[in-house]
ZADO-1210 file (C-alpha; in nm, 4 decimals, padded with zeros to 6 digits):
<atoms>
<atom x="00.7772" y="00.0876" z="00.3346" code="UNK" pos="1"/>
<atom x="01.1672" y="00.1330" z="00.4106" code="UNK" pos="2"/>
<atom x="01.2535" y="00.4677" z="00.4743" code="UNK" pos="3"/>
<atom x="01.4237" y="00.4954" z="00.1688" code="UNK" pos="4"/>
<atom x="01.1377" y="00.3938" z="-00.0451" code="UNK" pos="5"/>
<atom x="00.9040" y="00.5530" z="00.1512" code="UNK" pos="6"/>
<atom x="01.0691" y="00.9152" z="00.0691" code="UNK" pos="7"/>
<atom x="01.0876" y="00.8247" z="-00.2781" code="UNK" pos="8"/>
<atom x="00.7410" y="00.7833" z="-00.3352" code="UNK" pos="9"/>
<atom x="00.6158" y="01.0157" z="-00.1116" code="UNK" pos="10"/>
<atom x="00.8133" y="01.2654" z="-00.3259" code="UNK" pos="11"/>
<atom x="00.7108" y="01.1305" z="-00.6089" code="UNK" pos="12"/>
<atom x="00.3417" y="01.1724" z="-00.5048" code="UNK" pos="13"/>
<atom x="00.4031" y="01.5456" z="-00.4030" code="UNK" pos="14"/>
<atom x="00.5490" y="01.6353" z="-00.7658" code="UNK" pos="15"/>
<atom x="00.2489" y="01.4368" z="-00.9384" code="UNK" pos="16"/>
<atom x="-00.0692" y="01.4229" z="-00.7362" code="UNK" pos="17"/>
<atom x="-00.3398" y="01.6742" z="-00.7684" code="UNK" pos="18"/>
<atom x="-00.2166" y="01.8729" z="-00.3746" code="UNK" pos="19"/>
<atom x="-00.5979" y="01.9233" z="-00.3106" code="UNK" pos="20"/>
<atom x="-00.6300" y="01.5334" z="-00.3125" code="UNK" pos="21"/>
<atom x="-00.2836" y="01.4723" z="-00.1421" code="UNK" pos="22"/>
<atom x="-00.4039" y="01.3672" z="00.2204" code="UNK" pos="23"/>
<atom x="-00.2215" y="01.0511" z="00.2797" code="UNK" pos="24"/>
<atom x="00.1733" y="00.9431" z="00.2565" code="UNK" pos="25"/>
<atom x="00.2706" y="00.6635" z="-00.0255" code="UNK" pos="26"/>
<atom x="00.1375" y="00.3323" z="00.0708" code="UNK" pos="27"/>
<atom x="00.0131" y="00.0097" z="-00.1033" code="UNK" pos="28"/>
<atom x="-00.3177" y="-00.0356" z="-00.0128" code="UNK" pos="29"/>
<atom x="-00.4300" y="-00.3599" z="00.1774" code="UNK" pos="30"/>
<atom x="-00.8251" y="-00.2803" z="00.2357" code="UNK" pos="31"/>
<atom x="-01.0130" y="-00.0173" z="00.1445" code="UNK" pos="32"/>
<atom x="-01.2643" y="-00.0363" z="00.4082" code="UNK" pos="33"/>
<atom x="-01.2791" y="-00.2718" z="00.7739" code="UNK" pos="34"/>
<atom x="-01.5479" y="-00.1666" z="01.0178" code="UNK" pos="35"/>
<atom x="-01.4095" y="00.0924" z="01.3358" code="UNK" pos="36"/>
<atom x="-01.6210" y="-00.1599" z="01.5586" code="UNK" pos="37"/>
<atom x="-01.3477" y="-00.3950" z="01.4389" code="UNK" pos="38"/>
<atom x="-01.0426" y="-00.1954" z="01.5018" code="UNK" pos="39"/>
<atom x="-00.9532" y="-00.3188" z="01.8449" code="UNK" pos="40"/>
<atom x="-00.9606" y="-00.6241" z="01.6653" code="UNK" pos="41"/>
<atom x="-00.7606" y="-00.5575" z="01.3698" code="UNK" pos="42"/>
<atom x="-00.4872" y="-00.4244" z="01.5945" code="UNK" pos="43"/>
<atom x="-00.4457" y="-00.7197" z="01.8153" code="UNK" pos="44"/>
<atom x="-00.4165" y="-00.9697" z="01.4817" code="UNK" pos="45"/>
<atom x="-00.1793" y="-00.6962" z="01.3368" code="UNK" pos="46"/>
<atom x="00.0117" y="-00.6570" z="01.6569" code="UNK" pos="47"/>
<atom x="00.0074" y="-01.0493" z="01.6603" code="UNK" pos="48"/>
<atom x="00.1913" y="-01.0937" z="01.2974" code="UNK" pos="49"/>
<atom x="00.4134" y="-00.8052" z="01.3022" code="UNK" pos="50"/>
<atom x="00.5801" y="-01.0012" z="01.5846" code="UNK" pos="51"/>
<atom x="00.6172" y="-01.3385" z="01.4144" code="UNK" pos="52"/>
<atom x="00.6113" y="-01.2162" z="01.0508" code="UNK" pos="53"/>
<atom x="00.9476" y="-01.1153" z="00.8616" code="UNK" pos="54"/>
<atom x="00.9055" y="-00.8621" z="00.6634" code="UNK" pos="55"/>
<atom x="00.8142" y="-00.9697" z="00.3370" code="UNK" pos="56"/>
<atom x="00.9573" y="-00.9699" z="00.0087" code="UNK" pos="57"/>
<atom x="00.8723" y="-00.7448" z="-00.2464" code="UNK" pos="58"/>
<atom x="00.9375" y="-00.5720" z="-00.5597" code="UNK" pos="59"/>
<atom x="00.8494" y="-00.2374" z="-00.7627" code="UNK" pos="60"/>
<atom x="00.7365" y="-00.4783" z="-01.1093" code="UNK" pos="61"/>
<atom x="00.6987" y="-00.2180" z="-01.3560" code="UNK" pos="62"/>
<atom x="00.4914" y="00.1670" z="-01.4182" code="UNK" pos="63"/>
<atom x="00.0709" y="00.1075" z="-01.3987" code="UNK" pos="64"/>
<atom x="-00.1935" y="00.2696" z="-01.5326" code="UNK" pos="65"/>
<atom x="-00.4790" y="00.3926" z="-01.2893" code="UNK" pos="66"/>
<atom x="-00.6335" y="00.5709" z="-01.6268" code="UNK" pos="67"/>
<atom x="-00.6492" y="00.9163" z="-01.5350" code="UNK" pos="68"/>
<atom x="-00.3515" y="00.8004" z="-01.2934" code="UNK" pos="69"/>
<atom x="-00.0030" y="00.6212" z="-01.2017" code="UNK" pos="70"/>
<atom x="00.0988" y="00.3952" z="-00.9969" code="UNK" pos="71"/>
<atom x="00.3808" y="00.1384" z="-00.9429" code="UNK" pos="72"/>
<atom x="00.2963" y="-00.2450" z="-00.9864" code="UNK" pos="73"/>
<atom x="00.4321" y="-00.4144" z="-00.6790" code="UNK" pos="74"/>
<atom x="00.4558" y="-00.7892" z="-00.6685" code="UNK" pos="75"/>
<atom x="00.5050" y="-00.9606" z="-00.3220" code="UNK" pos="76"/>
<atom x="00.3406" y="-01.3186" z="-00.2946" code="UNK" pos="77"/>
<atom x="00.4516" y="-01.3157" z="00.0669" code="UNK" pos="78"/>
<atom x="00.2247" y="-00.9716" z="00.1545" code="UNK" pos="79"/>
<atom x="-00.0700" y="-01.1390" z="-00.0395" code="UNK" pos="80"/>
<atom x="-00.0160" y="-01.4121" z="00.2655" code="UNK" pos="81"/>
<atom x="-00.0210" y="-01.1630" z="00.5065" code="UNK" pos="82"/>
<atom x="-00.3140" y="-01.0038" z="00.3615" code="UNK" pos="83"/>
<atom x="-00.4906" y="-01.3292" z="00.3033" code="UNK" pos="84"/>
<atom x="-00.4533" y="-01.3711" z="00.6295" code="UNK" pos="85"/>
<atom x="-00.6155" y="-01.0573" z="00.7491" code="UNK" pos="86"/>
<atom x="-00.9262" y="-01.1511" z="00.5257" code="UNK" pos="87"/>
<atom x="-00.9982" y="-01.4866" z="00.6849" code="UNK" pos="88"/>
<atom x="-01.0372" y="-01.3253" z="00.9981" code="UNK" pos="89"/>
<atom x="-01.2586" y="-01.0439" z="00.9187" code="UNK" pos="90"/>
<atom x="-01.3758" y="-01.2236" z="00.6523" code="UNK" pos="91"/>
<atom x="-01.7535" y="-01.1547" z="00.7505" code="UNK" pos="92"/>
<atom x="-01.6810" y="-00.7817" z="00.7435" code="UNK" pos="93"/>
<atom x="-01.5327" y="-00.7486" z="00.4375" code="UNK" pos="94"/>
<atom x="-01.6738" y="-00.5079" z="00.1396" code="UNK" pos="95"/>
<atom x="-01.7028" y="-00.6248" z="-00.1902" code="UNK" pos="96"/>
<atom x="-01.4105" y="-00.4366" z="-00.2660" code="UNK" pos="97"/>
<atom x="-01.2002" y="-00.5786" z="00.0133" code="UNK" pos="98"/>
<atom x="-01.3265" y="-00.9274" z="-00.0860" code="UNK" pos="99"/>
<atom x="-01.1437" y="-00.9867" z="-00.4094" code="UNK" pos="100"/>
<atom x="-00.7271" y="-00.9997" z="-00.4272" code="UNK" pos="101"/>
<atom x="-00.5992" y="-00.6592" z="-00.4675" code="UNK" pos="102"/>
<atom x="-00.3698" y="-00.5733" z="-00.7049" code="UNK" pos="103"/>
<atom x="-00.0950" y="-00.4274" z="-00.5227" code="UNK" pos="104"/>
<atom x="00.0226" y="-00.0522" z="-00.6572" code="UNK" pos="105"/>
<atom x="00.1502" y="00.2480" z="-00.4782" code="UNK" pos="106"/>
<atom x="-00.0185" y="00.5346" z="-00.6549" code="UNK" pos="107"/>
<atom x="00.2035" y="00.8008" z="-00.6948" code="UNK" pos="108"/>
<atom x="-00.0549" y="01.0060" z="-00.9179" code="UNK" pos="109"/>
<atom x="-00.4492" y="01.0204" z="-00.9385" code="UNK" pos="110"/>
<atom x="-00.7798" y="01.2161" z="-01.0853" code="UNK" pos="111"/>
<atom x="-00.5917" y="01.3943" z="-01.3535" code="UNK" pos="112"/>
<atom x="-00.6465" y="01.3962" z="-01.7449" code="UNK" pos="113"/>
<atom x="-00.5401" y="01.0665" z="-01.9005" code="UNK" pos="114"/>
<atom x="-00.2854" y="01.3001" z="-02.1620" code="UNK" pos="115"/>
<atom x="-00.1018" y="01.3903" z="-01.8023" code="UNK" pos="116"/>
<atom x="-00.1539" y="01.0341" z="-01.6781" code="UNK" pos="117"/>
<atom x="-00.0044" y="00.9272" z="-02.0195" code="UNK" pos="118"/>
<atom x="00.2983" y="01.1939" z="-02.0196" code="UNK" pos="119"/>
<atom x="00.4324" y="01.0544" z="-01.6694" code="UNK" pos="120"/>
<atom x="00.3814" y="00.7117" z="-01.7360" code="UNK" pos="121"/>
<atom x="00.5987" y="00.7806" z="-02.0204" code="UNK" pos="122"/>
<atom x="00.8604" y="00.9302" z="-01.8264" code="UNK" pos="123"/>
<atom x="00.8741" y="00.7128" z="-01.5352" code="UNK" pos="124"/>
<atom x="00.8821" y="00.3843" z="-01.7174" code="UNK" pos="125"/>
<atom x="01.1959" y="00.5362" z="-01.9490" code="UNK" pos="126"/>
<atom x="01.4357" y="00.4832" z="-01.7231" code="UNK" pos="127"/>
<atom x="01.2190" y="00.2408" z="-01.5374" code="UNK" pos="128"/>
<atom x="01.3851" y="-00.1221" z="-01.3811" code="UNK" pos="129"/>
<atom x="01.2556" y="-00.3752" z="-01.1124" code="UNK" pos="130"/>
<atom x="01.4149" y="-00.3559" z="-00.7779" code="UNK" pos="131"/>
<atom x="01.2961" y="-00.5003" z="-00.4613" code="UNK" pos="132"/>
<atom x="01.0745" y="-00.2762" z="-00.2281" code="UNK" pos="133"/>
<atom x="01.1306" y="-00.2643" z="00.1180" code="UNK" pos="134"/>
<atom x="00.8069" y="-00.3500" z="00.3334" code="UNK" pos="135"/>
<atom x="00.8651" y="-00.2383" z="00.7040" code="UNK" pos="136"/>
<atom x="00.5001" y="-00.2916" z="00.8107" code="UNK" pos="137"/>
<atom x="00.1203" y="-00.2660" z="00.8709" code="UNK" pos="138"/>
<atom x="-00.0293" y="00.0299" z="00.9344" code="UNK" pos="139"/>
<atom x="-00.4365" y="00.1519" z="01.0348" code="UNK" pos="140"/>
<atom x="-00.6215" y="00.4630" z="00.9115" code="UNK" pos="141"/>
<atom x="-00.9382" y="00.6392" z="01.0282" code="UNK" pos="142"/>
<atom x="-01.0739" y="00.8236" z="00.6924" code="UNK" pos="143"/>
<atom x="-01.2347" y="01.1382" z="00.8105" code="UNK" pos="144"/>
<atom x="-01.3856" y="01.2765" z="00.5452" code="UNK" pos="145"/>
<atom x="-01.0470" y="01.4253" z="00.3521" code="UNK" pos="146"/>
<atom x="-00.7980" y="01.3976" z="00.5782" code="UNK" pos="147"/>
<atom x="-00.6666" y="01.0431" z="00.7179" code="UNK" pos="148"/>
<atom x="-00.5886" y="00.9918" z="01.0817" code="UNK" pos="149"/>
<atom x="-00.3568" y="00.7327" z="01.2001" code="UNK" pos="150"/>
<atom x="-00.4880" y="00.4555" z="01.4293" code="UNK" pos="151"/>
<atom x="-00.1864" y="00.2617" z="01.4177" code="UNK" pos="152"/>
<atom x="00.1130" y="00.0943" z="01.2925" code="UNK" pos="153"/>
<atom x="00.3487" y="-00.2237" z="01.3435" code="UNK" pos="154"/>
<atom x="00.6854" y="-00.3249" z="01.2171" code="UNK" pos="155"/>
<atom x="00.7349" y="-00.6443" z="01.1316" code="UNK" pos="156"/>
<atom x="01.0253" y="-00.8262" z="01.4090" code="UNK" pos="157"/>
<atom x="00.9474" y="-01.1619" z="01.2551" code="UNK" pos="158"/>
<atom x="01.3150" y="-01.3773" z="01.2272" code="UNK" pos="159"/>
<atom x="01.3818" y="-01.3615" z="00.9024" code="UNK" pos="160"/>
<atom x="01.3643" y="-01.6453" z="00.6470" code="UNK" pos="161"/>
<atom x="01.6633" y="-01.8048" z="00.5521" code="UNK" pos="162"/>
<atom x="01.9224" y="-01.7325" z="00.7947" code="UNK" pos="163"/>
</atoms>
């Protein structure tokens, strides 16, 4: 995310989120799972449309329900692309999670009671209205068991659309 938007949530997730379960900044989740053996992979195809991708449009859509969580509903047609794009290639590799479209959320609250859930979906979507997101690019995480470890990340330098 922008800078901006990326302090937002992450504060958002540091007032709300359970700390013990607090290991990773805000994001919106792409894939939950590509193989390492595929990472020097990944990196060249994400190093590869970072350069001739804009960064795409985007926008917070409204306050979601995880259940016994929150999240924000993000729309962006354009990042589906992008993501779509990172499926056909590893298509082979893909989990049966990863294999569906994901519906894209930042998660800004998680594995707490669904009365808590409930209170600060309440609260957040009071005051609550659209605005675009900024998306500043594609990032790579080792999970290590609890805490995540960076592999990498790429903005996006693609001209942008329009102009």
């Amino acid at each position: 995310m922008g800078a901006a938007d990326q302090r937002l949530f992450d504060a958002l997730r540091t007032a709300n989120f359970p700390p013990e379960r607090n290991h990773l900044a805000a994001h919106i989740t792409l894939f939950h799972q590509l193989p390492p053996s595929a990472l020097a992979e990944l990196e060249g195809l994400i190093r590869t449309i970072a350069t001739d991708t804009p960064p795409p449009a985007a926008r917070v859509a409204d306050v979601y329900s995880l259940g016994n969580g929150t999240a924000f509903r993000i729309d962006s047609p354009e990042l589906l692309e992008i993501r779509a794009r990172i499926a056909d290639r590893f298509a082979g590799m893909l989990t049966a999670q990863d294999r569906g479209t994901p519906k894209l959320h930042i998660t800004v609250q998680n594995k707490v009671t669904a009365k808590a859930a409930h209170a600060l979906q309440a609260d957040l979507a009071r005051d609550f209205r659209p605005r675009p997101l900024a998306i500043a690019g594609l990032a790579a995480f080792h999970y290590r068991g609890g805490p995540w470890e960076s592999a990498f990340a790429r903005n996006f330098r693609g001209p942008r659309r329009g102009y």
